[in-house]
Backbone as JSON, one array per atom type, in Angstrom:
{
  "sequence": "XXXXXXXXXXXXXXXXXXXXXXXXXXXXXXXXXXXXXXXXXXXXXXXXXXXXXXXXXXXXXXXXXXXXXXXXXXXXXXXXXXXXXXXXXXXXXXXXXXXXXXXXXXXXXXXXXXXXXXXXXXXXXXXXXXXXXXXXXXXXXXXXXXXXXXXXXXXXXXXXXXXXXXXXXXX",
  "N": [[0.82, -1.17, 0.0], [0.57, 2.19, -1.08], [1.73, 5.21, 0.44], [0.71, 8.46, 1.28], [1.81, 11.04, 1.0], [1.42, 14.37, 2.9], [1.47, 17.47, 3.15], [3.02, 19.5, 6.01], [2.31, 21.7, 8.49], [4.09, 23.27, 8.64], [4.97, 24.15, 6.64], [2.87, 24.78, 5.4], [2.16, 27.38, 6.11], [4.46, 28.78, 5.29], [4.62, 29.08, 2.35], [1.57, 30.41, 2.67], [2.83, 32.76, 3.38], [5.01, 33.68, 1.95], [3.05, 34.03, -0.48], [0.94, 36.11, 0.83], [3.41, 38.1, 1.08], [4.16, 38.58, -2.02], [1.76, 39.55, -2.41], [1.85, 41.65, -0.91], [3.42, 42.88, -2.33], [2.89, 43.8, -4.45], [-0.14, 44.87, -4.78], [0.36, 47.67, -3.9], [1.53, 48.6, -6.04], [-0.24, 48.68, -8.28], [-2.77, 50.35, -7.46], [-0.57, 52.39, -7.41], [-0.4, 53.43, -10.16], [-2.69, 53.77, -10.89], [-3.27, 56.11, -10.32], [-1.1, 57.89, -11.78], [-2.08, 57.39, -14.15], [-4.71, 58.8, -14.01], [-3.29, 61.07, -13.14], [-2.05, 61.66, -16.07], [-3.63, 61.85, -17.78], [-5.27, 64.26, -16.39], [-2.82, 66.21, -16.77], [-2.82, 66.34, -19.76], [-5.39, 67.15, -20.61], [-5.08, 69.8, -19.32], [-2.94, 70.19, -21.08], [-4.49, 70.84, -23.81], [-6.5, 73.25, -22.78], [-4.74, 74.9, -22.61], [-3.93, 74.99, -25.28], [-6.41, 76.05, -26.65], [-7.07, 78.46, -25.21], [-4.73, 79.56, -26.08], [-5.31, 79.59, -28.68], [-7.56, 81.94, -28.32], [-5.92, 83.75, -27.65], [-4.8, 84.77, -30.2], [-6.54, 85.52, -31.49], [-7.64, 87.5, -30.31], [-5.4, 89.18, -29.34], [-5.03, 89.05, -26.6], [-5.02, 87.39, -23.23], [-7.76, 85.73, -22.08], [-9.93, 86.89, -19.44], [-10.34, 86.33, -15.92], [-13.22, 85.78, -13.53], [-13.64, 86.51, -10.42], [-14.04, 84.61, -9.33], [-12.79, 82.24, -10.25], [-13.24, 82.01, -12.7], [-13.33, 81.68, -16.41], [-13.34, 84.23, -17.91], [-14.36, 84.79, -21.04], [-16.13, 84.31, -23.44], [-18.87, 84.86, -25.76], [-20.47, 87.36, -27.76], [-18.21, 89.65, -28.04], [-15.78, 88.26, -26.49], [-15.74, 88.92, -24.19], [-17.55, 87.41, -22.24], [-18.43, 85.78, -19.36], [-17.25, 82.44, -19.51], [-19.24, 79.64, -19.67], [-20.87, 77.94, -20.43], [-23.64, 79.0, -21.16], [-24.08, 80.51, -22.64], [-23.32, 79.8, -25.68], [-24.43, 77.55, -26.12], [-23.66, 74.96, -27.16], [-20.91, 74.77, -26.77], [-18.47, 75.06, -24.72], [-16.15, 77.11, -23.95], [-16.58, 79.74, -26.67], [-16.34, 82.26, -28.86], [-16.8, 85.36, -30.63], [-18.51, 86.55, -33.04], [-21.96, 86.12, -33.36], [-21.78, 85.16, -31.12], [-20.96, 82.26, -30.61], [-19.2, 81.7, -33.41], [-16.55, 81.09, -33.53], [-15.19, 78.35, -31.91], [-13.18, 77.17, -29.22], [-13.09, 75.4, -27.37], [-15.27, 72.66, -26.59], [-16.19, 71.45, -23.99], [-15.21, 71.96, -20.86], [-12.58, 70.56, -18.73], [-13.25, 68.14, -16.6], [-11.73, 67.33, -13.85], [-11.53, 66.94, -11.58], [-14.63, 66.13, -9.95], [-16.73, 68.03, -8.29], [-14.68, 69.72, -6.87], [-14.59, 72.23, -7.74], [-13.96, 71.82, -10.05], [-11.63, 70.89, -10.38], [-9.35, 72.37, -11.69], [-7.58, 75.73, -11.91], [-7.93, 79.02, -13.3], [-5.83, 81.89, -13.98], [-5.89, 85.2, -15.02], [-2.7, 86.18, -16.16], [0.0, 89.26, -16.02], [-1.51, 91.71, -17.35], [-2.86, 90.04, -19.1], [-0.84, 89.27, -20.92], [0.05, 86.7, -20.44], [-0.91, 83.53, -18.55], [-1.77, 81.56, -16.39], [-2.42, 78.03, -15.61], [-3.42, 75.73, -13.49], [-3.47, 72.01, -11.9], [-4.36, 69.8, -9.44], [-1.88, 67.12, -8.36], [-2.21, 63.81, -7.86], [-0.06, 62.02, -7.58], [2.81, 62.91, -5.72], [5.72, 62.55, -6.19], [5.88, 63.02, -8.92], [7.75, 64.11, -11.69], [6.84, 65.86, -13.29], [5.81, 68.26, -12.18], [7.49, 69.79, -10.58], [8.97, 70.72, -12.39], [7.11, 72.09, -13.91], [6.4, 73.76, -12.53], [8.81, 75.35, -12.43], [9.3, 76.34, -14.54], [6.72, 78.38, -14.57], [7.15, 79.49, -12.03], [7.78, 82.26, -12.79], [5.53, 84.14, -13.16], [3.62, 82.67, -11.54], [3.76, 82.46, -9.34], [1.8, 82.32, -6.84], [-0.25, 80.46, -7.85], [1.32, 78.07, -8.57], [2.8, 75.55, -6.7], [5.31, 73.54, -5.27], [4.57, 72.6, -2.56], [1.9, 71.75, -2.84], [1.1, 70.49, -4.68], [0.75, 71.12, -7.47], [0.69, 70.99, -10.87], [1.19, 72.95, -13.24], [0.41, 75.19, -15.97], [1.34, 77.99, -18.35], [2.28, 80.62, -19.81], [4.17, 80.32, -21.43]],
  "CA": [[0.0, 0.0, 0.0], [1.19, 3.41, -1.04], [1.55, 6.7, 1.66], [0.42, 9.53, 0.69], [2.59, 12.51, 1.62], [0.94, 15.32, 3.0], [1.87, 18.73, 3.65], [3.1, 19.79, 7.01], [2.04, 23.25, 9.11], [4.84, 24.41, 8.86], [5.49, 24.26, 4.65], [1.82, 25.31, 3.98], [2.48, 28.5, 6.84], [5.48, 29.45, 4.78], [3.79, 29.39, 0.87], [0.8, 31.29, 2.89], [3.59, 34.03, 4.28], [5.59, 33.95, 0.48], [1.92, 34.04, -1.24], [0.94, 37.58, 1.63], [4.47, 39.13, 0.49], [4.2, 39.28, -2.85], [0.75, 40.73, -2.91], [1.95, 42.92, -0.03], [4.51, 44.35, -2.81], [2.07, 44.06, -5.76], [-0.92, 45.62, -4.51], [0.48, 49.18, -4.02], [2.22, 49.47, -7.5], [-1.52, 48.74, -8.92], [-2.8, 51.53, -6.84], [-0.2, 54.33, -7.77], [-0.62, 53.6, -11.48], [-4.2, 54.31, -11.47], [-2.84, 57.62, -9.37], [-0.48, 58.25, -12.84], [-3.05, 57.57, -15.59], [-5.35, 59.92, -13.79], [-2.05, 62.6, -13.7], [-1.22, 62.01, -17.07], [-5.5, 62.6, -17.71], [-5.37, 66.05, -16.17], [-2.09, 67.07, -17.53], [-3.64, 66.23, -21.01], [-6.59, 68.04, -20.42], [-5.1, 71.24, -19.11], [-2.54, 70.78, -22.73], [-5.29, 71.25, -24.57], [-7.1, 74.24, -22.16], [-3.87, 75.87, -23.06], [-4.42, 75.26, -26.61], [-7.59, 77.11, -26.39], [-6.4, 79.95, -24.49], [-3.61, 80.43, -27.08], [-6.27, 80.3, -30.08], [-8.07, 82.51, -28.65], [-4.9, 85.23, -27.88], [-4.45, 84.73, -31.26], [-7.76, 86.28, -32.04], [-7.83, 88.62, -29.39], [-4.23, 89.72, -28.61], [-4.66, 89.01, -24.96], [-5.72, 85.96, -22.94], [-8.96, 85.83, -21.4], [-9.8, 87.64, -17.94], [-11.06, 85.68, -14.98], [-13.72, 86.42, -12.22], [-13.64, 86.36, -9.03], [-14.62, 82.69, -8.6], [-11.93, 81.82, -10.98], [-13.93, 81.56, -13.85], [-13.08, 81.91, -17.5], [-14.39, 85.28, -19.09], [-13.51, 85.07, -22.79], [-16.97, 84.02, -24.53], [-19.83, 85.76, -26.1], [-20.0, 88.29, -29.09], [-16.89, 90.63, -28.26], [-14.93, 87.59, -26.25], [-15.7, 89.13, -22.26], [-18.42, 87.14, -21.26], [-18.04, 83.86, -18.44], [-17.32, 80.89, -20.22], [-20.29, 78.9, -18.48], [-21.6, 77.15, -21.5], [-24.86, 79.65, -21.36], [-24.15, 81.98, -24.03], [-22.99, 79.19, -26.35], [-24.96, 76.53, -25.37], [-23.18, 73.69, -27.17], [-19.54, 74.67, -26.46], [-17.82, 75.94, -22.53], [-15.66, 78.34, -25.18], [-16.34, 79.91, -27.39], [-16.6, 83.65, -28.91], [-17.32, 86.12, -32.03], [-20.08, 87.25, -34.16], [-22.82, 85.67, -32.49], [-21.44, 84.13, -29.6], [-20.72, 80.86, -31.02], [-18.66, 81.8, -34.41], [-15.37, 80.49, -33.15], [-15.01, 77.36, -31.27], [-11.99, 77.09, -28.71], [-13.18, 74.18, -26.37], [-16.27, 72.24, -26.6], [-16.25, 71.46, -22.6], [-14.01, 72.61, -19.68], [-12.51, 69.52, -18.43], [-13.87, 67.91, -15.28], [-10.85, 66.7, -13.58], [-12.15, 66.15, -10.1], [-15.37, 66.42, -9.92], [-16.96, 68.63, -6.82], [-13.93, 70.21, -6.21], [-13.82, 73.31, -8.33], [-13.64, 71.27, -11.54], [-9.76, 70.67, -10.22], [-8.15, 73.3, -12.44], [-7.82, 76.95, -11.68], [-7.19, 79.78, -14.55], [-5.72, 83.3, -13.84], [-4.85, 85.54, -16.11], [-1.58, 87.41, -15.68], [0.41, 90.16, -16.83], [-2.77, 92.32, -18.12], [-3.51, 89.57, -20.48], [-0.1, 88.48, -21.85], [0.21, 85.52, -19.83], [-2.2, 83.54, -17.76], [-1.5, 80.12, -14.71], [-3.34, 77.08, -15.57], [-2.86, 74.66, -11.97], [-4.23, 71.0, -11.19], [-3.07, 69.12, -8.12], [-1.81, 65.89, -8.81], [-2.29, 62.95, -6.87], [1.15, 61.62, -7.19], [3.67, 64.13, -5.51], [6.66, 62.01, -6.89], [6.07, 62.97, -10.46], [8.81, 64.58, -12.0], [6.56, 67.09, -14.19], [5.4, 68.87, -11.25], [9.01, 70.78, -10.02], [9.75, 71.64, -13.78], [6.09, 72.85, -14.9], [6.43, 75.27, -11.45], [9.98, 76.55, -12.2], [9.01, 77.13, -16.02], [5.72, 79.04, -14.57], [7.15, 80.33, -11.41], [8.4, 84.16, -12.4], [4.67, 85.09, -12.77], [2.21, 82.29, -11.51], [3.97, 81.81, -7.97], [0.98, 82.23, -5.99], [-0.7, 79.13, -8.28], [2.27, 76.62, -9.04], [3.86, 75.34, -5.42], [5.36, 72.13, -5.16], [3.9, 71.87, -1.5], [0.21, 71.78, -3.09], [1.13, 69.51, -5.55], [0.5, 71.54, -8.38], [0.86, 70.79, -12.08], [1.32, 74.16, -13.89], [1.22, 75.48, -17.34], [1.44, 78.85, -18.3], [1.85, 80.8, -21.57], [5.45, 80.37, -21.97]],
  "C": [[0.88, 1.24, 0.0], [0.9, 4.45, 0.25], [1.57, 7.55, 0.75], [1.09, 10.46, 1.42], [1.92, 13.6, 1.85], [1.94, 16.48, 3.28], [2.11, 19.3, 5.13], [2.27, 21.11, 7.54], [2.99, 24.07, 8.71], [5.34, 24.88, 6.77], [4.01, 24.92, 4.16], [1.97, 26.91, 4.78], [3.54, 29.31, 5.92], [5.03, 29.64, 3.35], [2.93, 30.36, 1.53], [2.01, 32.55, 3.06], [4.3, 34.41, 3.07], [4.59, 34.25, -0.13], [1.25, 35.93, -0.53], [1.96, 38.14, 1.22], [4.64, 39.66, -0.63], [3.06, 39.8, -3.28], [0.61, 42.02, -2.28], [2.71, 43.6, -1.24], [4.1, 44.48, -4.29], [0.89, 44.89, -5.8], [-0.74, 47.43, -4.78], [1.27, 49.74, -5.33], [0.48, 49.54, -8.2], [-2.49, 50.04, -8.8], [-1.89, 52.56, -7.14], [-0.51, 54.38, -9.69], [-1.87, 53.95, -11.6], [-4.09, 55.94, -11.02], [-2.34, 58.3, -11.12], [-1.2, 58.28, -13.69], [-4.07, 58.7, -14.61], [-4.71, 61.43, -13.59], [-2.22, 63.13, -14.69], [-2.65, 62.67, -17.71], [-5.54, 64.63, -17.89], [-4.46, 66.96, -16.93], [-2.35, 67.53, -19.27], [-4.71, 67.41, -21.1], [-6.09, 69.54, -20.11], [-3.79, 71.76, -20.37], [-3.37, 71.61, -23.44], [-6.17, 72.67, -24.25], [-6.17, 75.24, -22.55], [-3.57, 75.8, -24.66], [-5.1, 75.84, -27.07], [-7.63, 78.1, -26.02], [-5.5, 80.59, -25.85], [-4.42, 80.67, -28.73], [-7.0, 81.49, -29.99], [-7.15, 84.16, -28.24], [-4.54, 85.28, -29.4], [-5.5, 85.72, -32.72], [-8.6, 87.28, -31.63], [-6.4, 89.28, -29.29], [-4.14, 89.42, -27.21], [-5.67, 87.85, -24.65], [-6.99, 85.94, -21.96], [-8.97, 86.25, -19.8], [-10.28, 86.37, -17.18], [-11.9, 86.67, -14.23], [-13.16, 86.15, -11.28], [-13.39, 84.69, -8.41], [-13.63, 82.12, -9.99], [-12.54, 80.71, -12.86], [-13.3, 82.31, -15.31], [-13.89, 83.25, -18.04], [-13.62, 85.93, -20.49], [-14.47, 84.31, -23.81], [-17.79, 85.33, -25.01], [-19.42, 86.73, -27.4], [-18.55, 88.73, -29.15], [-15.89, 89.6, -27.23], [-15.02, 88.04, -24.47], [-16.74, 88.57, -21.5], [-18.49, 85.87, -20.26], [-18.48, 83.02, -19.24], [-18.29, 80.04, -19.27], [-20.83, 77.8, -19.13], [-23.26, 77.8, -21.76], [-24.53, 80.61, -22.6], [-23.67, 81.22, -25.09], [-23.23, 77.91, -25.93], [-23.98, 74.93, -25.85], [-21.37, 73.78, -26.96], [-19.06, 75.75, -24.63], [-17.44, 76.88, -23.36], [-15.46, 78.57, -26.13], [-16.67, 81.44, -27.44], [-16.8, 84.29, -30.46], [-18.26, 86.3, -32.38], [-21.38, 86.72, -32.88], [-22.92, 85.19, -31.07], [-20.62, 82.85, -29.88], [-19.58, 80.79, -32.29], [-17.62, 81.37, -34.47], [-14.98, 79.63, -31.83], [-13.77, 77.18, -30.46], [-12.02, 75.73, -27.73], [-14.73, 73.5, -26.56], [-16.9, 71.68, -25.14], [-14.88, 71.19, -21.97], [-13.59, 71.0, -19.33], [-12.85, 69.07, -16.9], [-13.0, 66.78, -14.5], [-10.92, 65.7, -12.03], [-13.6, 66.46, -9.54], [-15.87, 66.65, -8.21], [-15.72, 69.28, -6.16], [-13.16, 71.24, -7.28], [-13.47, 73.25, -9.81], [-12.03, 70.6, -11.89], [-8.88, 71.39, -10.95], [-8.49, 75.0, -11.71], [-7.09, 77.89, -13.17], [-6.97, 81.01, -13.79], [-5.01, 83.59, -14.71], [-4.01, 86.59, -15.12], [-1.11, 88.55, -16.3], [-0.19, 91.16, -17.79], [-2.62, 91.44, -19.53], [-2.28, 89.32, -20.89], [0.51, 87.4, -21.3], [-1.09, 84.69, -18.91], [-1.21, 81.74, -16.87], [-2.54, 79.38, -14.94], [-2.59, 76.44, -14.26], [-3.93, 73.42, -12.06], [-3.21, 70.78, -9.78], [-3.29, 67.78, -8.83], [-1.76, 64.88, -7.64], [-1.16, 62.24, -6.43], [2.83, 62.58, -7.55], [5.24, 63.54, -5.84], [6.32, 62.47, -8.91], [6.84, 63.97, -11.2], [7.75, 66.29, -12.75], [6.42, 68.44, -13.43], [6.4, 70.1, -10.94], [9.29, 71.07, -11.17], [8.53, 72.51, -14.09], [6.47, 74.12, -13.77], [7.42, 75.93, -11.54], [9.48, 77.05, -13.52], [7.73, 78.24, -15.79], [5.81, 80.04, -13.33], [7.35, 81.64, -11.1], [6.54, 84.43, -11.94], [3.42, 84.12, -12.08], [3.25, 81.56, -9.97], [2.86, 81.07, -6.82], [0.04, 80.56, -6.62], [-0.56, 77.92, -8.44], [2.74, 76.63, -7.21], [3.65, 74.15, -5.37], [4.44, 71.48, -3.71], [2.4, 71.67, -1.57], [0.45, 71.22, -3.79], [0.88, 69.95, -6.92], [1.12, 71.75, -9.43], [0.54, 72.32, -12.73], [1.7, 74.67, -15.07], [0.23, 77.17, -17.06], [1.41, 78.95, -20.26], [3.64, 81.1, -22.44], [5.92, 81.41, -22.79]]
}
């Protein structure tokens, strides 16, 4: 008659404790990468916001004002009215003839939703510059300390590494 070999306590204790380690050191890379694709997201998104901005200095000479509440005012007939998506119902910005005649964004991007939309705009330098900012979720990311020195002469108060903030400007 054959024996069947079983497994001890102490050999299946040690696979369980090797099997817990490497999901202890797999788990948290899974978790910051979803941190990075939602970075690389925003940084994307506020490219293109500064694509829009620069079309429309291009068709204004100067870059759109803000309010108070850090809102966009650069739609409507003559280009001064809050980007809201009300005065051009199917685009966030746009401006000229009618309101609508020149397309610059078709919606603002909604980076974190409930919190401000997660971007902030100011313009600077009466209009020949302006401070786009997100915060990013992962304060290791290299872009962060270069976008804030390339934006820090005039958008100090917006870019600071200790807020985590991703920063483009109008170079």
């Amino acid at each position: 008659m054959k024996q069947h070999r079983a497994f001890t306590l102490i050999e299946i204790l040690v696979v369980i404790g090797v099997i817990a380690t490497i999901i202890g050191l797999i788990v948290p890379n899974f978790m910051g990468i979803r941190q990075r694709a939602r970075d690389v997201k925003r940084k994307t998104e506020l490219g293109e916001m500064k694509t829009a901005l620069r079309l429309y200095y291009n068709d204004y000479g100067i870059y759109p004002a803000n309010t108070a509440g850090l809102s966009i005012q650069g739609c409507g007939a003559a280009g001064d009215q809050v980007c809201d998506g009300s005065v051009c119902t199917d685009y966030d910005f746009a401006a000229g003839g009618g309101g609508c005649d020149t397309q610059y964004m078709k919606q603002w991007p909604d980076m974190d939703p409930g919190v401000d939309d997660g971007w902030t705009y100011t313009q600077k330098i009466s209009g020949d510059d302006f401070c786009l900012a997100t915060v990013m979720e992962n304060p290791g990311d290299p872009d962060i300390s270069s976008s804030v020195s390339k934006c820090s002469a005039n958008c100090a108060a917006e870019c600071t590494v200790a807020n985590r903030n991703f920063c483009l400007c109008a170079d």
